[in-house]
MARGU-76329 format. One record per residue (C-alpha): residue in one letter; x, y, z. Coordinates in steps of 0.05 Angstrom, whole numbers, plus 5000, padded with zeros to 4 digits. Last residue first. Layout:
<nodes>
aXYZ ...
</nodes>
This chain:
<nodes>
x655092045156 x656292745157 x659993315116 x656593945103 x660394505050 x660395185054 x654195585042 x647395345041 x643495885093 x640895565153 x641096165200 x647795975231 x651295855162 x648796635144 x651496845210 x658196525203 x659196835135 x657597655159 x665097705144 x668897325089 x674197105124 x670696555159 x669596135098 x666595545106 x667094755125 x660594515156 x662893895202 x657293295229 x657592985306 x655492205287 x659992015338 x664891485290 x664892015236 x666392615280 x672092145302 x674391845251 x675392605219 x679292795269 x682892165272 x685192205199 x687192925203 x682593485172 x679293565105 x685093275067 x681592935017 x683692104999 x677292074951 x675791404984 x676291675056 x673292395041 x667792055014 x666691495075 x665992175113 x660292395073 x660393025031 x655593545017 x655494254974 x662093894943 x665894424902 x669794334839 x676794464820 x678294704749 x682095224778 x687294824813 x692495094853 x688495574900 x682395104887 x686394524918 x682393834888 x675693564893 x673594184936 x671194305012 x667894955021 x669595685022 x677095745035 x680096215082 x677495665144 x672695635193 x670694915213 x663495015243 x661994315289 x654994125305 x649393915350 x655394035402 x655593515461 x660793875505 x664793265496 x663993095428 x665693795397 x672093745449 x674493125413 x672693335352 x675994045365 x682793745397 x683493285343 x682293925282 x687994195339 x692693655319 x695093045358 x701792815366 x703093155440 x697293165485 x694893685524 x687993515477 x689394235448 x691794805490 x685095205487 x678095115494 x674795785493 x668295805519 x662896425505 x659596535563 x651596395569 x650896105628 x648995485597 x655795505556 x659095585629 x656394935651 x657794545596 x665294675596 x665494585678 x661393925659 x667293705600 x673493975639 x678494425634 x683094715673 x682095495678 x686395975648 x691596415652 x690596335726 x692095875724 x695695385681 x693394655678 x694394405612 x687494305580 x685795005586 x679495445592 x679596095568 x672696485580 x668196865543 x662597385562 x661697875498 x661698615507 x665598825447 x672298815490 x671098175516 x670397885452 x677398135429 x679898025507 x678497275494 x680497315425 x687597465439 x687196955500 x685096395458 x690896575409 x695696585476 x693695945486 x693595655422 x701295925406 x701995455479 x698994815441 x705094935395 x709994985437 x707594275469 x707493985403 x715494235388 x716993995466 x714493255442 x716893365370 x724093465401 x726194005346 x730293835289 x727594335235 x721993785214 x719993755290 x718594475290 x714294395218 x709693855256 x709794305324 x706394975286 x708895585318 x705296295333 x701296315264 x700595575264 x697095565340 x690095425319 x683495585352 x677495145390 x671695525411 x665095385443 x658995765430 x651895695452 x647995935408 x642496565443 x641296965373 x646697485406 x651896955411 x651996915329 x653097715326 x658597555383 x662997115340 x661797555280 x664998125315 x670397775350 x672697465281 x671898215250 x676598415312 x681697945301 x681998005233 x683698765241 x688698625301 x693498145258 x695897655297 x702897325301 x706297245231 x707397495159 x701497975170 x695198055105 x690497655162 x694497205208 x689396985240 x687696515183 x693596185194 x690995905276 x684695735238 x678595745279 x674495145296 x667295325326 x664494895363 x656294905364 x650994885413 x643495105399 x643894975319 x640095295261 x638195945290 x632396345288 
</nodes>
């Protein structure tokens, strides 16, 4: 049975990487595919916001002297064709999912909007929700609250190479120690970078709670979707 009808899932743009320098690496691609449709199986509803840092990142453009405008705008086009890597990945395994995007590009993919959104989940296609906010200065962790919002998701499933949220960076630090929970006000005072500020003000602010995990480890996004206490919840 699982724990949550409608979720968003936030994939890491890095994490797609795999053991590759850059672009996509086809083996992680297909275990995130896998797990994806496993968790589709049980009936969730599914909708899908990815990263674009393992195409081009806009905040690291801008540092090199691009425009950060037209550096934010190449970066919510790495989502894109990211969305459309794990569109044909799910595709390919059976799965129903669709690209929508929130610059209008067809027929790459279809313009989004919160009822079209809604409607496909019902239908039982996997939605992808790519291109960001379309707005330049705000980060895809923005782009999946404000999209977890919209389509009204019980929860939001950050998916991420590490397994939880830590006092400190457990690559760096080894005497870091894991939070099984967190509240927003936390991550405030403790000053942890979770997400952006206005991502997390605005999962805080609309009551929509985050379970940071570890989607490398396959078979993880099953066990969180069945209720099992891995990763780490945040909520009011």
């Amino acid at each position: 049975m699982a724990q949550y009808r409608r979720i968003l899932l936030k994939l890491s743009g890095e994490s797609l990487m795999g053991k590759k320098q850059y672009g996509i690496d086809e083996n992680r691609l297909d275990e995130y595919a896998a797990q994806i449709k496993d968790v589709a199986a049980m009936g969730v509803q599914i909708g899908i916001v990815i990263g674009g840092g393992n195409i081009f990142r806009g905040l690291s453009g801008a540092s090199k002297g691009f425009d950060r405008v037209k550096g934010d705008q190449m970066g919510m086009l790495a989502t894109v064709i990211n969305s459309l890597a794990l569109s044909s990945a799910l595709t390919s395994k059976g799965g129903k999912a669709r690209v929508l995007t929130a610059i209008r590009m067809e027929p790459i993919g279809e313009f989004y909007n919160k009822w079209r959104a809604i409607e496909l989940l019902e239908q039982g296609e996997i939605v992808i929700l790519s291109a960001g906010t379309g707005n330049p200065f705000f980060t895809t962790d923005t782009g999946s609250s404000l999209r977890g919002i919209e389509i009204e998701a019980d929860v939001m499933l950050k998916g991420t190479r590490v397994d939880g949220i830590y006092t400190a960076d457990p690559e760096k630090d080894p005497k870091a120690e894991k939070f099984d929970e967190i509240t927003y006000d936390e991550i405030y005072n403790r000053g942890l970078k979770v997400m952006d500020l206005t991502a997390t003000t605005m999962c805080k602010e609309n009551n929509l709670p985050i379970i940071v995990f570890d989607m490398d480890t396959p078979g993880n996004l099953l066990k969180v979707m069945k209720g099992e206490k891995i990763g780490t919840l945040v909520h009011n």
